[in-house]
N, C-alpha and C positions, 0 to 999 in steps of 0.2 A: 504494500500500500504506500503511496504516495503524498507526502505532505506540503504543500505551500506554507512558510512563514510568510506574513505578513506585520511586520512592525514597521513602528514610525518615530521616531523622532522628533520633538519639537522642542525649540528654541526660544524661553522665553526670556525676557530682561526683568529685573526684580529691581524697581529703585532701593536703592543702601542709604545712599545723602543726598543732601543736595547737590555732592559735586557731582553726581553722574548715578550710572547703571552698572549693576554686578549680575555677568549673564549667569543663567542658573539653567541647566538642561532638567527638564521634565519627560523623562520617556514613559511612553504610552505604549502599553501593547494591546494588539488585539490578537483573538483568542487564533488559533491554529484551525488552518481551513483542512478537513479532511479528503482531498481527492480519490474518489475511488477508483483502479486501476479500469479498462478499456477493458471492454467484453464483446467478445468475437465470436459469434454464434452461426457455425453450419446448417445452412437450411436447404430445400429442397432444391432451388436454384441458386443457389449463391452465400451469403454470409450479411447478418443482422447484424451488425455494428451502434455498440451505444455507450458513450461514456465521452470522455478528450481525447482526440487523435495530438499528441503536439513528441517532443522528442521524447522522452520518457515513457511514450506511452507505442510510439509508431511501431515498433519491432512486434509486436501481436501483429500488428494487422498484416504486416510485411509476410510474416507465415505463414499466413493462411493461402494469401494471394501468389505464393510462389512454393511450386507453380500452382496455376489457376487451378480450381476445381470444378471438377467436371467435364462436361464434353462439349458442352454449347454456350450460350451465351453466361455472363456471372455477373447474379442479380446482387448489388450490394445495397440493403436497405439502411439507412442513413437518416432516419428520423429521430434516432434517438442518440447524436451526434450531438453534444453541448456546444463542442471547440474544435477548432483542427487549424494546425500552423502547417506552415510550408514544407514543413518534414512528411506529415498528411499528403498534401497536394502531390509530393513529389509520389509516393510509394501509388497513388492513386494513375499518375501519368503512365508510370511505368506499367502498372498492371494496363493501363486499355493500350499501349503499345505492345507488350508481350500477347495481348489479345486480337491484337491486327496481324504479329503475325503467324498466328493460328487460324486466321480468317472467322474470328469470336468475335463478342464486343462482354464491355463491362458495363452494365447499365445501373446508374446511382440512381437509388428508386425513394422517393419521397424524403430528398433532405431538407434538412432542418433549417428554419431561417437564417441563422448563422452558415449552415455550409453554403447557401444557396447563395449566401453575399458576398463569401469569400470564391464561390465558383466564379461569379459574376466580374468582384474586381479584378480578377486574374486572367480573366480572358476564358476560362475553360471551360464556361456554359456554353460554348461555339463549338467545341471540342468532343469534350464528353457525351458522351448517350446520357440524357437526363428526364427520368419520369414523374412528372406530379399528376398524380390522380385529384389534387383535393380536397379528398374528406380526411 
């Protein structure tokens, strides 16, 4: 399992005298965010992905996707994708490239607002097979 700290710092000045300010550090923490690792689930065409795809988390996905499973096209459902960095992006490239040249495709089946925005700035909703049904 994987943990984010998050703390912070803060700077305040404390008047002492009238000649001036005596800085005084006040740290703050806030409490420990618990990430839950990345869950990679074989389904009937492809693999459920739900958790952060980012570097600590990419090497699950990387294994399942190499090599591809199955025999035809590899449905990766991505709706319960929180996050995904460009370690994501890349391992996702590579799979619909190794799927081109099997004459397969990788089709990203109902991602998540977030993936959908990151497909989009990156160019790769042009690219990718990409399915939203909607509901």
């Amino acid at each position: 399992m994987f943990v984010r700290d998050h703390r912070s710092t803060t700077r305040v000045y404390t008047p002492r005298s009238s000649a001036g300010f005596l800085p005084t550090t006040l740290e703050h923490t806030v409490p420990l965010e618990v990430i839950p690792p990345l869950k990679v689930t074989p389904t009937e065409a492809g693999l459920h992905v739900a958790g952060d795809i980012d570097a600590s988390t990419v090497n699950a996905l990387a294994s399942h996707l190499q090599p591809l499973p199955g025999t035809g096209d590899v449905e990766l459902n991505m709706s319960n994708v929180d996050f995904i960095d460009s370690s994501g992006l890349q391992v996702l490239i590579k799979a619909h490239q190794n799927a081109l040249d099997q004459q397969r495709r990788v089709v990203i089946m109902e991602p998540s607002s977030n993936v959908s925005r990151l497909l989009e700035l990156s160019g790769l909703s042009d690219v990718l097979h990409i399915v939203r049904t909607g509901n």
